[in-house]
N, CA, C and O atoms as a GROMACS GRO file, in nm:
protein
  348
    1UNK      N    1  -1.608  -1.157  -2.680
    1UNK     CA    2  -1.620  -1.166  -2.536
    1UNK      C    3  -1.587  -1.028  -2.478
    1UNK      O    4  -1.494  -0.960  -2.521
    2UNK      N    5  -1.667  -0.989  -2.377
    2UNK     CA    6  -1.638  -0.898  -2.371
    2UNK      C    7  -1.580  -0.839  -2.239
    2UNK      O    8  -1.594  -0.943  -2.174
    3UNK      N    9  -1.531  -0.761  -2.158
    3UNK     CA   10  -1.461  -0.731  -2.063
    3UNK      C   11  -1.493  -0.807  -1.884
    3UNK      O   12  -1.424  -0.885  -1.818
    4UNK      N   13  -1.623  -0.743  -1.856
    4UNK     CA   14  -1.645  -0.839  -1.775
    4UNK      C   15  -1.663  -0.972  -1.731
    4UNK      O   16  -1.663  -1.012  -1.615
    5UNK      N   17  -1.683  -1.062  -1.871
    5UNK     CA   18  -1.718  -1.179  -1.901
    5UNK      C   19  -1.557  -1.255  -1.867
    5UNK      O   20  -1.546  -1.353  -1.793
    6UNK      N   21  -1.405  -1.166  -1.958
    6UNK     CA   22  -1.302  -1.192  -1.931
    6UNK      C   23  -1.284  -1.241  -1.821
    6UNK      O   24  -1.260  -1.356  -1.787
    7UNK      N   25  -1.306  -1.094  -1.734
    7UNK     CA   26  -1.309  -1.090  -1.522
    7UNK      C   27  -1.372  -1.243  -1.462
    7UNK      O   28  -1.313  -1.307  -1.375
    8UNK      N   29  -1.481  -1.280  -1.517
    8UNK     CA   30  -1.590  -1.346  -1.451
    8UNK      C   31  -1.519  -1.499  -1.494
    8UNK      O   32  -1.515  -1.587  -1.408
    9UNK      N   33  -1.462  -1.526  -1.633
    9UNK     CA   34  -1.366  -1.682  -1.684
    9UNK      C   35  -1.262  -1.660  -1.568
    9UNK      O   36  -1.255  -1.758  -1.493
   10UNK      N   37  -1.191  -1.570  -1.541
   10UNK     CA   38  -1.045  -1.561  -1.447
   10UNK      C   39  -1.020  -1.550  -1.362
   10UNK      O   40  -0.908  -1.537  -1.312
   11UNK      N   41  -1.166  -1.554  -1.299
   11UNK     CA   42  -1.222  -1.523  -1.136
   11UNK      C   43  -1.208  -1.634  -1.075
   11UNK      O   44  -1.263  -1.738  -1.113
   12UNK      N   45  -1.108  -1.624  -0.937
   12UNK     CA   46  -1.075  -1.745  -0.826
   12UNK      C   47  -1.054  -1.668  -0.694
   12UNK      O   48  -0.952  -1.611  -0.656
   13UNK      N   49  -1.201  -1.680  -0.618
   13UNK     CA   50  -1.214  -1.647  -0.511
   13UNK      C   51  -1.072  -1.696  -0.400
   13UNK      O   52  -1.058  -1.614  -0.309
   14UNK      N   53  -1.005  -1.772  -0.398
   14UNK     CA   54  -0.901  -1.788  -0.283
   14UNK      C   55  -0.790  -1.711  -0.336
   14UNK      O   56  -0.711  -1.663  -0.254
   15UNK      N   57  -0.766  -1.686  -0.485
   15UNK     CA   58  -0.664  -1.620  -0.490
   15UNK      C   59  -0.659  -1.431  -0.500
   15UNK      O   60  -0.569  -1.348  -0.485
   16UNK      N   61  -0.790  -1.423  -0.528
   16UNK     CA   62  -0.856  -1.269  -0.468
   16UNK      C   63  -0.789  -1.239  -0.293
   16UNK      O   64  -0.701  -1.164  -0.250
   17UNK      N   65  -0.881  -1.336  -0.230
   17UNK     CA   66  -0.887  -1.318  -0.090
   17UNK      C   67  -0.753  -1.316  -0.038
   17UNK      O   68  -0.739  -1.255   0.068
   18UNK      N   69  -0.637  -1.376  -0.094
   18UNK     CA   70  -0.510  -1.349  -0.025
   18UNK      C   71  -0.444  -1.224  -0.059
   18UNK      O   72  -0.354  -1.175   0.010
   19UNK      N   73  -0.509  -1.152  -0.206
   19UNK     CA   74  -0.474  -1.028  -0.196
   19UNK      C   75  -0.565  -0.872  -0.145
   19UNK      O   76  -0.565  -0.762  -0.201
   20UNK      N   77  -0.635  -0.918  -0.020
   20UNK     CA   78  -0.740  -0.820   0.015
   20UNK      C   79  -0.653  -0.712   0.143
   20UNK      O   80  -0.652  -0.592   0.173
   21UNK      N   81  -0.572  -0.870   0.201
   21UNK     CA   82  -0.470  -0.779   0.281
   21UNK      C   83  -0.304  -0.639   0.221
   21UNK      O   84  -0.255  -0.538   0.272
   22UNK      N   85  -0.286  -0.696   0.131
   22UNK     CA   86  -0.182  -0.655   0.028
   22UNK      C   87  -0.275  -0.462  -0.038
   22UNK      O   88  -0.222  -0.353  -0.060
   23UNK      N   89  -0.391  -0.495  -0.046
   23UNK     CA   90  -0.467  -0.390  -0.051
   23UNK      C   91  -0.522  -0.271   0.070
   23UNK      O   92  -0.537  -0.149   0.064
   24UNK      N   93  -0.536  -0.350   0.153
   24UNK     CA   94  -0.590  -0.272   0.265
   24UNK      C   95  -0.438  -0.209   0.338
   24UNK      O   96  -0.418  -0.092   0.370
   25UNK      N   97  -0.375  -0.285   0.347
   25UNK     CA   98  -0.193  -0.215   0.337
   25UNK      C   99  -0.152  -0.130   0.267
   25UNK      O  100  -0.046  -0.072   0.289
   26UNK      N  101  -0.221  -0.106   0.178
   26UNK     CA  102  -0.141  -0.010   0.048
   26UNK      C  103  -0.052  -0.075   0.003
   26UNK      O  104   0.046   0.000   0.000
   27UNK      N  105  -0.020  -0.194  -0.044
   27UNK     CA  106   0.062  -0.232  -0.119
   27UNK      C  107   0.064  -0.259  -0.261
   27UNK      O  108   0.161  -0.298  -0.326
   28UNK      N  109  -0.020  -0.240  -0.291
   28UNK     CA  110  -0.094  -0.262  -0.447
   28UNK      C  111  -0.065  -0.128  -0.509
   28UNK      O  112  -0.106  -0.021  -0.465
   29UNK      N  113   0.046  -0.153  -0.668
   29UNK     CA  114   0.038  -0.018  -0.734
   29UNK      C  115  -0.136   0.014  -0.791
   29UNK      O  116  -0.226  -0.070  -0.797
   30UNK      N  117  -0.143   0.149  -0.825
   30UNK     CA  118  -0.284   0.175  -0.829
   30UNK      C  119  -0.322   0.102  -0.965
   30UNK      O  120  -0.442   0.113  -0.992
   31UNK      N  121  -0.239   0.024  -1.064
   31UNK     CA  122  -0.328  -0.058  -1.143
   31UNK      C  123  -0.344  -0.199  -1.135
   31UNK      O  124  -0.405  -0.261  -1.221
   32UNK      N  125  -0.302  -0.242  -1.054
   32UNK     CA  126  -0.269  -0.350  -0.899
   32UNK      C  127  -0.436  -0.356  -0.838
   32UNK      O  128  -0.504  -0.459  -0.845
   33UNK      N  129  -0.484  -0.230  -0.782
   33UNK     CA  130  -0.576  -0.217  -0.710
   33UNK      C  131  -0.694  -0.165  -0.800
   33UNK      O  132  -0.804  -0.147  -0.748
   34UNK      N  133  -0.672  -0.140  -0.940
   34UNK     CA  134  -0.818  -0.115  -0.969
   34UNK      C  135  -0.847  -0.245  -1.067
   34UNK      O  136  -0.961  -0.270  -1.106
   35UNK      N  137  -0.723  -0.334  -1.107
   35UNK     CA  138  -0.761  -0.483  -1.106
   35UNK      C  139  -0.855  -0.561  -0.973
   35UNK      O  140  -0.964  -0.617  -0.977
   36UNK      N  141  -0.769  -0.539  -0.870
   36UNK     CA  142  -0.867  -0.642  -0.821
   36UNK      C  143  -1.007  -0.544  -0.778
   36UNK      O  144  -1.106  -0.616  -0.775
   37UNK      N  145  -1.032  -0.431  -0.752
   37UNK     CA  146  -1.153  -0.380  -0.713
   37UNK      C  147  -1.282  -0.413  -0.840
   37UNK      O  148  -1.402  -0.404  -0.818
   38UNK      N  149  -1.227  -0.449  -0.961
   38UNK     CA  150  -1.263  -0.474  -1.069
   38UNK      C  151  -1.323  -0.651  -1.022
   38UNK      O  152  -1.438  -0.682  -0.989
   39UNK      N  153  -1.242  -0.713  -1.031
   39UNK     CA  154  -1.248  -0.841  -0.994
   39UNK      C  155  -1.326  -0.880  -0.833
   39UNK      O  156  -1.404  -0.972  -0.808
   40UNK      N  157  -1.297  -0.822  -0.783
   40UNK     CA  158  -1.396  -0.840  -0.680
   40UNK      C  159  -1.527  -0.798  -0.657
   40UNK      O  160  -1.610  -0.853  -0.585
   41UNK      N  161  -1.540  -0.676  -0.736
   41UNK     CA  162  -1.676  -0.606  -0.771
   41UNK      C  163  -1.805  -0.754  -0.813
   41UNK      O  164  -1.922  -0.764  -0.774
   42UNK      N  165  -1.733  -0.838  -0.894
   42UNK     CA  166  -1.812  -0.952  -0.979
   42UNK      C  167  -1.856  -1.076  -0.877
   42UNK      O  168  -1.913  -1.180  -0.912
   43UNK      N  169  -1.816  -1.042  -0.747
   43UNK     CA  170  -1.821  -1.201  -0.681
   43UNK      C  171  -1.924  -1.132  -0.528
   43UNK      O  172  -1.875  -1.072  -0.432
   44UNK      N  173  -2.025  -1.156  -0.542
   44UNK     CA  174  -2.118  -1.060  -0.398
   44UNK      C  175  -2.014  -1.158  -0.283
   44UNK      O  176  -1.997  -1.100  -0.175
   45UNK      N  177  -1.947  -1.293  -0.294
   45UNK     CA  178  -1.884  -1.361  -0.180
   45UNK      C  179  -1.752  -1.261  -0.140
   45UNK      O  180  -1.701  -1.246  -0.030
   46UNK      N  181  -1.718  -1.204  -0.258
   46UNK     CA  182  -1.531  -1.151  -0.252
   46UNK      C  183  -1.600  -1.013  -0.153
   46UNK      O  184  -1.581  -0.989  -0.034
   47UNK      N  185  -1.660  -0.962  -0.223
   47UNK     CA  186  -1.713  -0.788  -0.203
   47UNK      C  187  -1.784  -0.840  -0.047
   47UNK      O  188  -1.815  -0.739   0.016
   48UNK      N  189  -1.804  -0.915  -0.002
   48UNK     CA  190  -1.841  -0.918   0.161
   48UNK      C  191  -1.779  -0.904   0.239
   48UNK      O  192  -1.782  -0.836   0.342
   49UNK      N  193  -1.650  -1.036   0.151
   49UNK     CA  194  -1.540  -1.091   0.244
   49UNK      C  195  -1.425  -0.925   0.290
   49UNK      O  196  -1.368  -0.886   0.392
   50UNK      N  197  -1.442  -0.868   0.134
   50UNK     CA  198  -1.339  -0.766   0.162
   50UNK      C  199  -1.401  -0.662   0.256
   50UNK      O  200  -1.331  -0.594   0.331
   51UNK      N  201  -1.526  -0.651   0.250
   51UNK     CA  202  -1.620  -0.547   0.278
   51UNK      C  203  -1.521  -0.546   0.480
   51UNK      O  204  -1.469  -0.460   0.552
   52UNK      N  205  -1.543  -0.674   0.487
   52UNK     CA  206  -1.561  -0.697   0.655
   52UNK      C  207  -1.421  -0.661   0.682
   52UNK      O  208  -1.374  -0.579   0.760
   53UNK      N  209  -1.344  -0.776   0.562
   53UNK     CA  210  -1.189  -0.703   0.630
   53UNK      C  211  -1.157  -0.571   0.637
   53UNK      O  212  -1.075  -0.538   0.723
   54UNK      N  213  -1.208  -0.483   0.560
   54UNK     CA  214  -1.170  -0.352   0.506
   54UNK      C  215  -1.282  -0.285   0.649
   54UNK      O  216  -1.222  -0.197   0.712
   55UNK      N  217  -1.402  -0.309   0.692
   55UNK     CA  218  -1.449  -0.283   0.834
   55UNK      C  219  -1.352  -0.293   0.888
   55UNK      O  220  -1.274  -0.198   0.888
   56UNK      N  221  -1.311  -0.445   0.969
   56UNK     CA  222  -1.260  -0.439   1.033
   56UNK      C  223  -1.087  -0.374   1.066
   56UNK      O  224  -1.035  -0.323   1.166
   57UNK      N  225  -1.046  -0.402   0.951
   57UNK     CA  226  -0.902  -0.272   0.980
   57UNK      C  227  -0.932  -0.154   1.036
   57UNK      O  228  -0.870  -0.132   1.140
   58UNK      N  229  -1.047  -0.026   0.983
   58UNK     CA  230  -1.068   0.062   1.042
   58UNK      C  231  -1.147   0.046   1.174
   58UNK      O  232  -1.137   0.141   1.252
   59UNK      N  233  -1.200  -0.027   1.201
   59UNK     CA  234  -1.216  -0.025   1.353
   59UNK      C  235  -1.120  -0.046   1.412
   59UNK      O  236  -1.107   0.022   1.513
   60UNK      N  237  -0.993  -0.161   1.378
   60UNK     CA  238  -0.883  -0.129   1.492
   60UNK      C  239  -0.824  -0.020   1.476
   60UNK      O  240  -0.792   0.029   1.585
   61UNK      N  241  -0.796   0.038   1.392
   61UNK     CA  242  -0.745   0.146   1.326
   61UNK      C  243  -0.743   0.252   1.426
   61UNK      O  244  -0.653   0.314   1.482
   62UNK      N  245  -0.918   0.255   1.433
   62UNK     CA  246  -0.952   0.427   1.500
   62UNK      C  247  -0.965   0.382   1.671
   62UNK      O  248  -0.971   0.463   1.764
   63UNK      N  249  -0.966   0.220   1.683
   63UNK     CA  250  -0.990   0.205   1.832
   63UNK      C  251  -0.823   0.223   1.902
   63UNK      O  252  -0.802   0.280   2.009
   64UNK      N  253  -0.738   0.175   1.834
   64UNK     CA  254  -0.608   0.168   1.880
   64UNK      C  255  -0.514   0.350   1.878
   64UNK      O  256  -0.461   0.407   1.973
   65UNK      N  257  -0.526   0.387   1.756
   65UNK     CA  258  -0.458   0.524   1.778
   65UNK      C  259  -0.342   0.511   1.777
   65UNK      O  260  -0.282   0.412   1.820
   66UNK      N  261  -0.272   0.650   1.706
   66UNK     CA  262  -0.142   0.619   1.695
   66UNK      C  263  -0.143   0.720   1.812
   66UNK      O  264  -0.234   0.801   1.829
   67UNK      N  265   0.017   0.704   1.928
   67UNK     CA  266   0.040   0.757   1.992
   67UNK      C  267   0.167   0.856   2.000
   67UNK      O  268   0.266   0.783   1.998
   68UNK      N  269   0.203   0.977   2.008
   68UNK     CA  270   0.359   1.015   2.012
   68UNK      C  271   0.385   0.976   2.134
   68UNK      O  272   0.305   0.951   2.224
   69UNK      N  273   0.546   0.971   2.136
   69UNK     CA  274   0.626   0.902   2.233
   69UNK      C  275   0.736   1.030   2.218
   69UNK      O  276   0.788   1.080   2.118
   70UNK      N  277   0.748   1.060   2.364
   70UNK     CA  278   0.874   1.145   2.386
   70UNK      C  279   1.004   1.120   2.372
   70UNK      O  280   1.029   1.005   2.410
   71UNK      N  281   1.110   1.185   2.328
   71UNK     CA  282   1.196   1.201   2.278
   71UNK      C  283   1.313   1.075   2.386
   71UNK      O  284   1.409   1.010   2.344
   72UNK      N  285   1.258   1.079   2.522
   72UNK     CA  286   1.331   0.997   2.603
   72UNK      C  287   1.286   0.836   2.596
   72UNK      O  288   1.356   0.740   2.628
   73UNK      N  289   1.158   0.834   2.548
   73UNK     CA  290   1.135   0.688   2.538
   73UNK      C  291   1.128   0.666   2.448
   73UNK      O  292   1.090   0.550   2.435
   74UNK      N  293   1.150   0.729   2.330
   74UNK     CA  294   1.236   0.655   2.210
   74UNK      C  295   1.306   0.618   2.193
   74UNK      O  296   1.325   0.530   2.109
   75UNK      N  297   1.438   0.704   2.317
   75UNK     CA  298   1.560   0.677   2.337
   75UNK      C  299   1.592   0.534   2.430
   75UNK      O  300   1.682   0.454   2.403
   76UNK      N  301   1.523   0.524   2.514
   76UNK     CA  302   1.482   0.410   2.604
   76UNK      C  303   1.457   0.284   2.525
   76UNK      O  304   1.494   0.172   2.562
   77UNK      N  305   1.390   0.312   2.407
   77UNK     CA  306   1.390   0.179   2.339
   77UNK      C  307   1.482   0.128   2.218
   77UNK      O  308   1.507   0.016   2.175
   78UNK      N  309   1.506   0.204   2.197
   78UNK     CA  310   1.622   0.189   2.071
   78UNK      C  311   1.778   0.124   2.198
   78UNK      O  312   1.798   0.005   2.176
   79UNK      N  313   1.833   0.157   2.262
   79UNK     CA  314   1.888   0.119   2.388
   79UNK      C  315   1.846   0.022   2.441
   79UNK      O  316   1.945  -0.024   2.499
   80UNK      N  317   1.766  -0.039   2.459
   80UNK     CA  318   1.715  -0.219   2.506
   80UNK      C  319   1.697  -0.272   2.334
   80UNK      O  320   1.677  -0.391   2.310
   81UNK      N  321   1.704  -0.206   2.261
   81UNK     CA  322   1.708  -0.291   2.150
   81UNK      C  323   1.845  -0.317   2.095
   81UNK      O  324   1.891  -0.414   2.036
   82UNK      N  325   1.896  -0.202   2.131
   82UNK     CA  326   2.090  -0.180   2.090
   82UNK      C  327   2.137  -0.332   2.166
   82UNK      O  328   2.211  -0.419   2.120
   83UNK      N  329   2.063  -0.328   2.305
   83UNK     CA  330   2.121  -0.395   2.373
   83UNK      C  331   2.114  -0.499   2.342
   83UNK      O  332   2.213  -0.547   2.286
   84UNK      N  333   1.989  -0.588   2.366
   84UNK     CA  334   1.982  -0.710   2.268
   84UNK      C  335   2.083  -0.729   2.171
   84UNK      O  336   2.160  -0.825   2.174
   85UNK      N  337   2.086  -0.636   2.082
   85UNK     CA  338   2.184  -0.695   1.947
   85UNK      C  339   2.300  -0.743   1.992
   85UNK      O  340   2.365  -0.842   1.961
   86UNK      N  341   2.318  -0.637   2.090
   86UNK     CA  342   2.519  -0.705   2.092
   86UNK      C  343   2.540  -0.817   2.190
   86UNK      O  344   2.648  -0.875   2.200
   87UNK      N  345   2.402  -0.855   2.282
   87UNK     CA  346   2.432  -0.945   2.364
   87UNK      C  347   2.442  -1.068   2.263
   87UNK      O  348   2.471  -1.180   2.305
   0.00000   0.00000   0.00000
């Protein structure tokens, strides 16, 4: 038997799909992630599903923007958060 055939017996689309987010996070060590890019490569349903999520992260991505925040409203929030705690 040979390698892909392995992939294709051990292949379970719902348990792929809960790790598409864990990937698109960077949370996957890199032999973590060239397992499942491996495993998902074999399923045209997985490689859509991820296709769109992995779209759609970078569209919020580049629509949202990270913003800097000045040195005083950092301070401003860490201080309503201080505050909270001790109330």
């Amino acid at each position: 038997m040979d390698a892909k055939q392995r992939l294709i017996d051990r292949h379970n689309c719902q348990q792929l799909m809960r790790k598409v987010m864990l990937l698109l996070d960077g949370e996957m060590s890199d032999t973590e992630e060239k397992d499942f890019l491996a495993n998902v490569s074999i399923c045209n349903h997985c490689l859509e599903s991820y296709h769109i999520e992995k779209n759609f992260k970078d569209y919020i991505f580049n629509k949202v923007g990270r913003k800097k925040l000045s040195v005083e409203m950092l301070s401003s929030i860490r201080e309503k958060i201080k505050s909270q705690l001790d109330a």
